[in-house]
N, C-alpha and C positions, 0 to 999 in steps of 0.2 A: 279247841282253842286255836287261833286263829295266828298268834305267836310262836317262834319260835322257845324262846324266851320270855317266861310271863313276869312282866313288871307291869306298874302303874309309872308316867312320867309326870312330873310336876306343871301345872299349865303355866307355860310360856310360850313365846315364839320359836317357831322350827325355822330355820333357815336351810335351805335343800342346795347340796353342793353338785351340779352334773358333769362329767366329764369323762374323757377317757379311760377303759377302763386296761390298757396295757401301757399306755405311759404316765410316770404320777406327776409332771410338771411339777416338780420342786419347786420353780421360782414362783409358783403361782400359791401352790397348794401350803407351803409353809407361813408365811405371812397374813392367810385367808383362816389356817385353822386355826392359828394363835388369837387371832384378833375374834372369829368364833366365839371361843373358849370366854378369851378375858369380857365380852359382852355380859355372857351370862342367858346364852342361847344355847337351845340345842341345837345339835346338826344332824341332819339328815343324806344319806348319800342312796348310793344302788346296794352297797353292803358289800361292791365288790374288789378287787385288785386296779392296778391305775391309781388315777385321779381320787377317784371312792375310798383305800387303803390308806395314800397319803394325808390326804387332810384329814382323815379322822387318826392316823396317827397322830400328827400333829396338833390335833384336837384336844385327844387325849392325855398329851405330853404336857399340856398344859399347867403353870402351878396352880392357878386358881382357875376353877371351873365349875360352875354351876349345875349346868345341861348337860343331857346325854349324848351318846352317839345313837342314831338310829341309822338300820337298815333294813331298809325296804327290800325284803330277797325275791327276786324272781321264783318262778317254779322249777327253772331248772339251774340254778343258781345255787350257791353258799356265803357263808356270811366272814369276812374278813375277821383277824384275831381282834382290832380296837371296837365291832359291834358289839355297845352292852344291852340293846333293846332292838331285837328282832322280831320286823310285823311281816308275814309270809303275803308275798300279791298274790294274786290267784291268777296272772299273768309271766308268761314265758317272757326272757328279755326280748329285746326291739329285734324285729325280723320286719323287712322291707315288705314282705307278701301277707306277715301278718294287721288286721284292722287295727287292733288292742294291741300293747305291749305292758310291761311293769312300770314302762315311761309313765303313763297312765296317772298309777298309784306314787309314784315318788313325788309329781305335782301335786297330786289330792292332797297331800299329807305335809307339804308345805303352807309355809306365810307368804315366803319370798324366797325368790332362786336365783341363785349365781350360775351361772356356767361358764364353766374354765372350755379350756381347748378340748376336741370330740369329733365326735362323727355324726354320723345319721342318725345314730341315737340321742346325740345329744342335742343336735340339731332338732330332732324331733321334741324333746323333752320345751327347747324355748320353745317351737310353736304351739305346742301344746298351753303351756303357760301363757302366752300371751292369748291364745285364743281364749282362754278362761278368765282372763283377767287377774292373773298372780303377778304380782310384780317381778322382771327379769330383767336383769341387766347377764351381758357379757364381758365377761372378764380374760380377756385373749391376748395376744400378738394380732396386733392390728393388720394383719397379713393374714388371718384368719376369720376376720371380723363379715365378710359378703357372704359366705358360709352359711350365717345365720339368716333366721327369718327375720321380716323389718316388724316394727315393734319391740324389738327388744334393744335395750340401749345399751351402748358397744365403749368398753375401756379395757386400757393397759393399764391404770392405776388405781393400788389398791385405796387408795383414800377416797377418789370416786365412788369407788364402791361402799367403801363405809356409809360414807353420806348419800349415795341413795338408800341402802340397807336403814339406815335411820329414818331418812324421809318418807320412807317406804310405811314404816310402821308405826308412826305419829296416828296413820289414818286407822287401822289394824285392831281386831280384837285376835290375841292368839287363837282361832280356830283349828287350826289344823293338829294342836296336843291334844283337843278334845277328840277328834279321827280318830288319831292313832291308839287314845282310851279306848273309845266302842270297840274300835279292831282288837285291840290286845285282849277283851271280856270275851269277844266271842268265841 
């Protein structure tokens, strides 16, 4: 099985959070996972500490909530205490000298992607998304903003983000819950 964790998740939209994984940007990650939560989405992270921790804390903290927390664990990776559905990549996290990372699979297995503040992984993660055509906005300190790859559209405000996150999935069939089913059977 392919899970660490074997659940089945409800089909809705995944909304995939990327970002650092040693600092958790509170001011970003708290108001990101509550509003998550109160949609009635799941969210999806790397599964790890940082950015990945916080907002699915916050996720989690939630009074009403739908959706799960998913994490995508790398191979050499573990999963935060708020992961309640764990899908194992078959990829190491993001190494500059590696082709593939788990970056990989955290896109596959989204709708749409936020990315908070980050690095080269996470950096990696938008261009990956925009190269595939996942819908990504950046959600930063606009001092962080040239960082990213172009295509991907760049804000300090979480309301922006809402309403692309909305706009985003007007067009949208939740595909990426059906993913993470296949992965979690096998």
């Amino acid at each position: 099985m392919n899970a660490l964790f074997s659940t089945e998740i409800e089909i809705g939209y995944i909304i995939g959070v990327m970002g650092e994984r040693d600092n958790p940007h509170h001011a970003y990650t708290k108001p990101l996972g509550q509003w998550i939560a109160e949609q009635g989405y799941h969210l999806l992270t790397g599964g790890m500490g940082g950015v990945m921790a916080a907002v699915s804390e916050e996720f989690c903290a939630a009074n009403y909530r739908k959706g799960k927390c998913i994490g995508v664990i790398p191979t050499d990776g573990h999963a935060n205490a708020w992961v309640e559905v764990a899908v194992a990549s078959p990829y190491a996290r993001f190494n500059e000298s590696e082709a593939v990372s788990a970056n990989l699979s955290n896109i596959h297995y989204s709708d749409v992607v936020i990315a908070l503040p980050g690095g080269n992984g996470t950096q990696d993660e938008v261009g990956i998304a925009v190269e595939q055509g996942t819908p990504v906005i950046v959600y930063a300190p606009e001092n962080r903003w040239e960082s990213y790859p172009a295509g991907a559209q760049k804000t300090h405000d979480i309301g922006v983000v809402q309403q692309f996150v909305a706009n985003s999935l007007l067009t949208l069939q939740p595909l990426a819950a059906t993913r993470i089913n296949e992965a979690l059977a096998r």
